[in-house]
Structure formats: structure tokens, C-alpha cells
N, C-alpha and C positions, 0 to 999 in steps of 0.2 A: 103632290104637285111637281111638276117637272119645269125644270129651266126652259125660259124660252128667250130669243135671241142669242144675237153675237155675245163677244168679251165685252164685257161691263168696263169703263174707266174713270173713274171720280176721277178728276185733276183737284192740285191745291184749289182751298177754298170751296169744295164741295161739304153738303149738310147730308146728313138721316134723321128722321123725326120718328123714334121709335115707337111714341103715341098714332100717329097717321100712318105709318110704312112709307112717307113722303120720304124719296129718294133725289135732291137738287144738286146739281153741276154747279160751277165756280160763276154760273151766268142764270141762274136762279132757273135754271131750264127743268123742268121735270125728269125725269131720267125712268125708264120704265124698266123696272123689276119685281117678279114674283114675290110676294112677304106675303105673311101671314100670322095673327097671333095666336099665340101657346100660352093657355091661361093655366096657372099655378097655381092652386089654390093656397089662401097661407104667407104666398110670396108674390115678389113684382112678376106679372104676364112678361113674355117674352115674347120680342120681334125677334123673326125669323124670316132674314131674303135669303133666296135662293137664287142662285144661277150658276151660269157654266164655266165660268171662270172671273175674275175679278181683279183690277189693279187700282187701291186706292192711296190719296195723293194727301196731303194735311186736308182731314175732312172732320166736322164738327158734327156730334153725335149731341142730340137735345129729346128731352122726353122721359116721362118715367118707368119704361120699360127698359128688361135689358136687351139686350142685342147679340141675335146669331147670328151668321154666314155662312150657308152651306153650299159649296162649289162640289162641279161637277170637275173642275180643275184646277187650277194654281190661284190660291186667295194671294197675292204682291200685296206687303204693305211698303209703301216707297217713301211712305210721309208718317206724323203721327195721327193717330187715331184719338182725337182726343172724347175719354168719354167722361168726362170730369161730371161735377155735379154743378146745378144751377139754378139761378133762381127767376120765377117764372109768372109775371103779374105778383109779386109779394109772395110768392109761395114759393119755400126752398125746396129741391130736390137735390136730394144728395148722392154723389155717385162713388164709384167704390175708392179705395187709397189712391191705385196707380189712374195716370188723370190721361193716360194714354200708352201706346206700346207702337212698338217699332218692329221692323221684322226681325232685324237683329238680337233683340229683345228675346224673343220666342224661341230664337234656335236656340240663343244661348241657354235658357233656362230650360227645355227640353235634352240638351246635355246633359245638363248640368243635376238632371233628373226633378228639376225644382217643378214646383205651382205655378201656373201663371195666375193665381191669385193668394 
């Protein structure tokens, strides 16, 4: 599947629904991006959107899949990503240690030769 549209921009206060591939702006507005799930057997399915490029802003990441982004050009994160774990009609979903990353975050740990998990 190939990106379609412009540069993508969550501003603050945008959501991912890694259940739906629902993609929402800071104004509850749908936002249209290619996803698709990647079923793992054994493990949580993985959302995966795609597009051409992307800048996201503090955006709240809900669902029990995890979450790709594969750009065709610059993924900016300018805000956190929070992809903490939650709980959901009485039902917990738990998400990994770090409860969000920053871009500075990445470089530095890509120096640094570390994991980013």
C-alpha cells in the first residue's frame, strides 16, 4: 500500500486508535491515513499507517495493538507520544515501560547505540 496524500500533521491534542486505525486531530476531525493490521500470531496485532511524511504534536495513542509509522519521509515528533497503557470500560490494557518518546529521545539513544525498548 502506498501513501496517499499531502504531509500528515497531528497538532497537540490529537488521538490514534490502534484498535480502529482511527486517526483524530485536536478537533475530533478524522484525519485520513492509509493503516492497516499486521496480525502476529502469539503477540499483540500491529497498527501500521503509512504515509509520506508526518509531524506529530502531544497525541494520545489508545488500543490494544501496537503501533507503526512508516513514512515515505521525515516522521517529526515535536510533542510526546504518549503510548502508555489504559484502561478501557473496566478492562486494563497495559502498555510498554516508556509511556512516551520524544525526538530527542531517539537520537539520543540511536548514539548512544541503545534500544529504544
Amino acid at each position: 500500500m502506498s501513501p496517499s496524500g499531502s504531509a500528515i500533521v497531528l497538532p497537540d491534542g490529537s488521538a490514534i486508535n490502534t484498535d480502529t486505525g482511527a486517526v483524530r486531530d485536536n478537533n475530533d476531525v478524522l484525519v485520513p491515513i492509509d493503516s492497516y493490521e499486521v496480525v502476529v500470531f502469539g503477540y499483540p496485532s500491529v497498527r501500521v499507517l503509512r504515509v509520506k511524511s508526518i509531524s506529530i504534536g502531544d497525541t494520545l495513542v489508545s488500543g490494544a495493538d501496537a503501533l507503526a509509522i512508516v513514512s515515505d519521509g521525515d516522521i517529526v515528533l515535536s510533542g510526546m507520544l504518549d503510548i502508555g497503557g489504559r484502561t478501557v470500560g473496566g478492562v486494563s490494557i497495559n502498555g510498554p515501560v516508556h509511556r512516551g518518546f520524544r525526538d530527542r529521545d531517539v537520537v539520543r539513544r540511536k548514539h548512544l547505540g541503545e534500544s529504544l525498548w
